[in-house]
SERO-4910 file (N, C-alpha, C, O; in steps of 0.05 Angstrom, whole numbers):
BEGIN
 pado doro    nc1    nc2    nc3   cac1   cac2   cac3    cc1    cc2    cc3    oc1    oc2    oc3
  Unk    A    176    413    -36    165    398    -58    167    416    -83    160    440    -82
  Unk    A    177    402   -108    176    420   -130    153    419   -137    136    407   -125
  Unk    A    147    440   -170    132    442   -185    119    417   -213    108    417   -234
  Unk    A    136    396   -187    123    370   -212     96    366   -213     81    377   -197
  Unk    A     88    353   -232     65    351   -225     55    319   -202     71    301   -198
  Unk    A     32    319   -192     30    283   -174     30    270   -194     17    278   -213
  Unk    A     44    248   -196     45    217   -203     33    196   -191     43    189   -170
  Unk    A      9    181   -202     -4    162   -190     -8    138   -204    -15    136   -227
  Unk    A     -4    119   -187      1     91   -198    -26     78   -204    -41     72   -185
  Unk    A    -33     73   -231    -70     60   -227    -65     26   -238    -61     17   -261
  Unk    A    -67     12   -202    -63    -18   -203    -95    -29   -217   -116    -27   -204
  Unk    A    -94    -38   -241   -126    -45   -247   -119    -69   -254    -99    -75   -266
  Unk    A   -138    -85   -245   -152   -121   -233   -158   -117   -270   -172    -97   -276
  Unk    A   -151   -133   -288   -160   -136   -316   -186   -169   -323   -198   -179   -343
  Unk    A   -184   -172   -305   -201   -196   -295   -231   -187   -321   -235   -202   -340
  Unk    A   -244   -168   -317   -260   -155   -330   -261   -139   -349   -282   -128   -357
  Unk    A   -237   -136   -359   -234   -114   -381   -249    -86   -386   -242    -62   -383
  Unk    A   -274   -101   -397   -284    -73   -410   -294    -64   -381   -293    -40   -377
  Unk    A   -301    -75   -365   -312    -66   -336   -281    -41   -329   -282    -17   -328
  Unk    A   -264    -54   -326   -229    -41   -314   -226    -18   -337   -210      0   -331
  Unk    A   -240    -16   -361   -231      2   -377   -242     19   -366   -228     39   -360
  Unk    A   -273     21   -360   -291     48   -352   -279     55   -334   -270     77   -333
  Unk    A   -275     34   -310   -265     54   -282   -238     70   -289   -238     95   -289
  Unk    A   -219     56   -295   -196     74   -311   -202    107   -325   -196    130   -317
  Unk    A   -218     96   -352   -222    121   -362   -243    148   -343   -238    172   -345
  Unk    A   -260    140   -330   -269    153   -305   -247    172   -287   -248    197   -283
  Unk    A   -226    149   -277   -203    151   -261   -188    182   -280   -187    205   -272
  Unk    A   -178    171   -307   -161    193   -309   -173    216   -316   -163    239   -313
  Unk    A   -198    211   -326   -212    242   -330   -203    260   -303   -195    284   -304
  Unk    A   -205    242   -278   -206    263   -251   -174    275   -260   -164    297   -263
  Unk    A   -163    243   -264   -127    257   -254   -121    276   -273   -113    296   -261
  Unk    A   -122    279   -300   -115    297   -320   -134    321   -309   -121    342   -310
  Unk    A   -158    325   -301   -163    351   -296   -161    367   -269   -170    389   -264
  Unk    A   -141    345   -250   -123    360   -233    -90    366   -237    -75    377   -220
  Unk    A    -83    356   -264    -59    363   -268    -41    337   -266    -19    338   -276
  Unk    A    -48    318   -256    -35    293   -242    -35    276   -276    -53    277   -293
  Unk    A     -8    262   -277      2    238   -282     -2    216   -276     -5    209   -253
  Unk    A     -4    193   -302    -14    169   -284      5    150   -295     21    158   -312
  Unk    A      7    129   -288     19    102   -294     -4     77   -293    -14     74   -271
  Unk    A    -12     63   -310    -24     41   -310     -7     19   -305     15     19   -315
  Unk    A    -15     -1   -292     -6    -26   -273    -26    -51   -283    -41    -60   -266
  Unk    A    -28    -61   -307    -55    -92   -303    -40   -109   -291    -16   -114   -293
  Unk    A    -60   -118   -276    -55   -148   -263    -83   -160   -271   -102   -147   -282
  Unk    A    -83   -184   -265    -96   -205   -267   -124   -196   -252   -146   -191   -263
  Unk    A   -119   -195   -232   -147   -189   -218   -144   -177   -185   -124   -173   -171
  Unk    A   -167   -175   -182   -182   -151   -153   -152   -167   -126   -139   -155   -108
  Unk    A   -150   -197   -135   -121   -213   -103   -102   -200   -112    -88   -196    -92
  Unk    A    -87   -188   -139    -64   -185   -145    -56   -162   -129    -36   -160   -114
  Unk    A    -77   -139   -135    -75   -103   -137    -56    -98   -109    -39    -80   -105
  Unk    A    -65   -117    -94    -44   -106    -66    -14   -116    -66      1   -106    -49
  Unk    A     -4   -138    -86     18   -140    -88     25   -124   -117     48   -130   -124
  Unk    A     14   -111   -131     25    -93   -151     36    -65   -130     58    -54   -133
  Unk    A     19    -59   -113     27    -30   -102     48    -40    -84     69    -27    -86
  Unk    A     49    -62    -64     77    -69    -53    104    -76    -67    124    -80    -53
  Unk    A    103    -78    -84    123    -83   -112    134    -49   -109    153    -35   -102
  Unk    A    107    -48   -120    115    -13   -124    132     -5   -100    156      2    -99
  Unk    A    117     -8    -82    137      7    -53    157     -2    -42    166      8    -21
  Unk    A    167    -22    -52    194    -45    -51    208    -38    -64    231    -45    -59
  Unk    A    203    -21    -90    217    -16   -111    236     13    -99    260     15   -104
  Unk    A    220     36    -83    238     46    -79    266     51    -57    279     72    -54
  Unk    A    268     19    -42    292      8    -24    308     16    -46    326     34    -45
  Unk    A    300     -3    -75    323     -7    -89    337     14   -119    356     10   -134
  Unk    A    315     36   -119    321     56   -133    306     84   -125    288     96   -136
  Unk    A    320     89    -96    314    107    -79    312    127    -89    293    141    -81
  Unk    A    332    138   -113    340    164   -123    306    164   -145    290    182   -138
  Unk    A    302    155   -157    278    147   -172    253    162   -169    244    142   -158
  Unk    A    240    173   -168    205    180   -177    190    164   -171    187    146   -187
  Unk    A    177    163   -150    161    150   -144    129    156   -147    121    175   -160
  Unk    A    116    144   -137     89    156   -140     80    165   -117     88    155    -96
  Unk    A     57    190   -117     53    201   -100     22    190    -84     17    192    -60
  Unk    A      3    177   -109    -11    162    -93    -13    138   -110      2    134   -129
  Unk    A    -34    121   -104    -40     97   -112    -77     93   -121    -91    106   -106
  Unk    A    -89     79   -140   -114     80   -145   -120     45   -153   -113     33   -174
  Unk    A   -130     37   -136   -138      4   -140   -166      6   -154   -186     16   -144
  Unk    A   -165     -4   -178   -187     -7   -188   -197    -34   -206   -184    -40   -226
  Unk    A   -219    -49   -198   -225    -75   -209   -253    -79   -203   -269    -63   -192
  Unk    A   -256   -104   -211   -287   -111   -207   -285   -138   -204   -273   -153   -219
  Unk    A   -304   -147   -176   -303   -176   -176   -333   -185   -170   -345   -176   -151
  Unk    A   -343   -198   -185   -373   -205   -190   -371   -233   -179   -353   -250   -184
  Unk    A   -396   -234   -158   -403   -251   -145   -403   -283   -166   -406   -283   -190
  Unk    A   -397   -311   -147   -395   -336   -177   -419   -356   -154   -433   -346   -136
  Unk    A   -416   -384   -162   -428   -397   -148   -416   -407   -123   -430   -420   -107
  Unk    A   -377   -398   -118   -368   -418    -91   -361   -389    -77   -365   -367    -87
  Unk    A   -351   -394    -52   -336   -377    -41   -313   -354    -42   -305   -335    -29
  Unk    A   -311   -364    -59   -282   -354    -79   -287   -324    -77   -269   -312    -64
  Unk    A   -307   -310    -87   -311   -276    -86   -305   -274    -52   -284   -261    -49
  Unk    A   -316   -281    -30   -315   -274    -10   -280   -269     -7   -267   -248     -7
  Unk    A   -272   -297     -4   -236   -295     -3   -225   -263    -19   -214   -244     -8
  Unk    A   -234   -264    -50   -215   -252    -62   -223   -215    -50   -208   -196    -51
  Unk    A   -254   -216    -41   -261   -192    -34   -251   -181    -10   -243   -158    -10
  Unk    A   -251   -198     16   -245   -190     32   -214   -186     45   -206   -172     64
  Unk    A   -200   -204     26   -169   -201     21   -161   -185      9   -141   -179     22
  Unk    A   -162   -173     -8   -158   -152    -22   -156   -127     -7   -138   -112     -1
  Unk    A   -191   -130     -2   -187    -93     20   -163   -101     42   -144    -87     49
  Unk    A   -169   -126     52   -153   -123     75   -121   -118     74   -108   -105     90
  Unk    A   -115   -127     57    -81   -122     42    -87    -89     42    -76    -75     59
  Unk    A   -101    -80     26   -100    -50     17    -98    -34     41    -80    -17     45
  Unk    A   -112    -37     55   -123    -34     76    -98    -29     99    -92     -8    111
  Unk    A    -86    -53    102    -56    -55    119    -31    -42    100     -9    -38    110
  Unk    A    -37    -37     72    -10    -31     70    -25      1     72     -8     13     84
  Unk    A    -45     18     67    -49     44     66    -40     49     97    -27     70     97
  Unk    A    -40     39    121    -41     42    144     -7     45    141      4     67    142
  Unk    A      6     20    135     32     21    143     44     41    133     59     54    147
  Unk    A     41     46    112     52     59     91     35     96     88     34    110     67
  Unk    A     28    100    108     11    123     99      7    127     75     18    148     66
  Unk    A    -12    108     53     -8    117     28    -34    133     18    -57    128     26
  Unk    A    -29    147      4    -63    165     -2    -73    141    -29    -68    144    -53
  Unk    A    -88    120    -14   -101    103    -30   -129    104    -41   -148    100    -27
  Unk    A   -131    110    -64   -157    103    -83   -171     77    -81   -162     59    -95
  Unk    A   -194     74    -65   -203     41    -69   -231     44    -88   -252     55    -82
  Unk    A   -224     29   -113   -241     29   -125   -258     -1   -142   -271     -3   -163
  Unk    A   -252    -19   -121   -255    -52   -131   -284    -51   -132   -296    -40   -114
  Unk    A   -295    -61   -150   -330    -59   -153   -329    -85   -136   -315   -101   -148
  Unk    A   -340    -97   -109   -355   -123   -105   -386   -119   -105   -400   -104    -91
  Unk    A   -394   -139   -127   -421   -133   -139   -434   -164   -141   -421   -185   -138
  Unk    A   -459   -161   -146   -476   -194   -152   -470   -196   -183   -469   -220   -190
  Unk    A   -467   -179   -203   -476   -189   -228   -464   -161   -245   -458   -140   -233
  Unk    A   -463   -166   -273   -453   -145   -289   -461   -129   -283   -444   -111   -279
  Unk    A   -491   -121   -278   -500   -108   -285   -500    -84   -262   -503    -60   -265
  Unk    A   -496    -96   -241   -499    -83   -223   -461    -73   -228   -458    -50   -218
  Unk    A   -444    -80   -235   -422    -69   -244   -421    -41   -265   -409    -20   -260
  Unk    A   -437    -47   -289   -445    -37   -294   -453     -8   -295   -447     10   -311
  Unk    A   -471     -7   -273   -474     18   -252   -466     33   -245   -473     57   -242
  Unk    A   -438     13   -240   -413     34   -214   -391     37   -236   -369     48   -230
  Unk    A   -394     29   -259   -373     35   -270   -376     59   -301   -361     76   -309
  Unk    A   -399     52   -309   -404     79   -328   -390    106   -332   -393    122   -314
  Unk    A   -380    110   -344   -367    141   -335   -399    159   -338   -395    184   -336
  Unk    A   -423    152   -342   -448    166   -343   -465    166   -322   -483    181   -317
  Unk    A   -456    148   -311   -475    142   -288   -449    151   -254   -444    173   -245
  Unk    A   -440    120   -242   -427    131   -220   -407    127   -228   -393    139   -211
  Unk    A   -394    119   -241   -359    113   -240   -351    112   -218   -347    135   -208
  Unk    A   -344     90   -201   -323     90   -178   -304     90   -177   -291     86   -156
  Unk    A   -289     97   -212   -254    103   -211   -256    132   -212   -244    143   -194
  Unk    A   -267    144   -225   -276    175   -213   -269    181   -186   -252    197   -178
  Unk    A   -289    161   -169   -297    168   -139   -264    157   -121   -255    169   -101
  Unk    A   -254    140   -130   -231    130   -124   -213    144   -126   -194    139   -110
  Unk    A   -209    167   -147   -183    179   -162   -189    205   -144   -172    217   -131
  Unk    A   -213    211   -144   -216    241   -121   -208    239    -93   -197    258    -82
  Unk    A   -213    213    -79   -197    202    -54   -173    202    -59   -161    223    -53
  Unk    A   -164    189    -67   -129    181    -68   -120    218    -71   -104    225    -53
  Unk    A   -127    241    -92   -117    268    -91   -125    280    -67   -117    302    -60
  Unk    A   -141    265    -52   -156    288    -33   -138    272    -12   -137    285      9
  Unk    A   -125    250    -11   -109    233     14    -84    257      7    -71    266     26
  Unk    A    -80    263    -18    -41    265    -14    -50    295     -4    -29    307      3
  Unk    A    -73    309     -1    -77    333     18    -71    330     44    -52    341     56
  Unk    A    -95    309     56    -85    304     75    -60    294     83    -55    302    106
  Unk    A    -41    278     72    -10    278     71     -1    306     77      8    312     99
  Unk    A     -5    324     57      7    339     58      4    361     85     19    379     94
  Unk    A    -22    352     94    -24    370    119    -13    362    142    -12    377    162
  Unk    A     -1    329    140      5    322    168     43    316    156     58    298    164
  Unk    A     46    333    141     80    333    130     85    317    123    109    312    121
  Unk    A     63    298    115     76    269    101     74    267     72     54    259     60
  Unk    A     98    277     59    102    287     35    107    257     24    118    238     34
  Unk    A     93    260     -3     96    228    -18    124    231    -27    131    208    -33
  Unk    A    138    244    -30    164    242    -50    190    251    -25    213    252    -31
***
């Protein structure tokens, strides 16, 4: 492995905006003060994020020679409504994430807020309080360790 620096892909659910901005800016505080590179990805929301990162990893069949990224950081917020709808989009989501981190040994950041109410978003998203793109962005660097301990080099 050279002296590049990691490249990490941050798929963020824009569904919430100013909510997706904190986890973000949270997020890169970690990556810029480990040296890491990022790429921002919006999609629509918390169902998309697992077909933005399979895009991503489809992409390098077809431009193999290419830079890819070394991890990945899902970050969104999906606040509870009156139908079913959060359950679907919550529990599909991880589960996509979930099967492609497996297949794909990918050093994945999960950082989707599922919450009752802003406020409780809020919370987890503050860069003052907990930020869970923070807590997400330190997983995903601390996965491509473990990558790297079991020779599974991202690049």
């Amino acid at each position: 492995m050279g002296d590049e620096p990691l490249h990490i892909m941050i798929a963020e659910a824009r569904f919430y905006e100013d909510v997706a901005d904190e986890l973000v800016r949270g997020a890169v505080a970690v990556l810029e003060a480990a040296g890491a590179t990022h790429e921002r990805i919006p999609v629509p929301g918390a169902f998309e994020i697992p077909t933005a990162i399979s895009m991503a990893l489809r992409s390098r069949e077809f431009y193999a020679g290419e830079k890819r990224f070394d991890g990945y950081l899902a970050l969104g917020c999906v606040i509870r409504g009156e139908t079913s709808h959060y359950d679907y989009v919550c529990r599909e989501s991880a589960r996509a994430l979930q099967a492609l981190a497996r297949e794909y040994s990918l050093a994945l950041g999960y950082g989707i807020l599922t919450v009752e109410n802003l406020d409780q978003a809020w919370k987890r998203a503050a860069t003052d309080k907990k930020n869970k793109g923070a807590d997400a962005a330190r997983a995903c660097l601390r996965m491509i360790e473990v990558k790297r301990h079991f020779r599974l080099y991202p690049r």
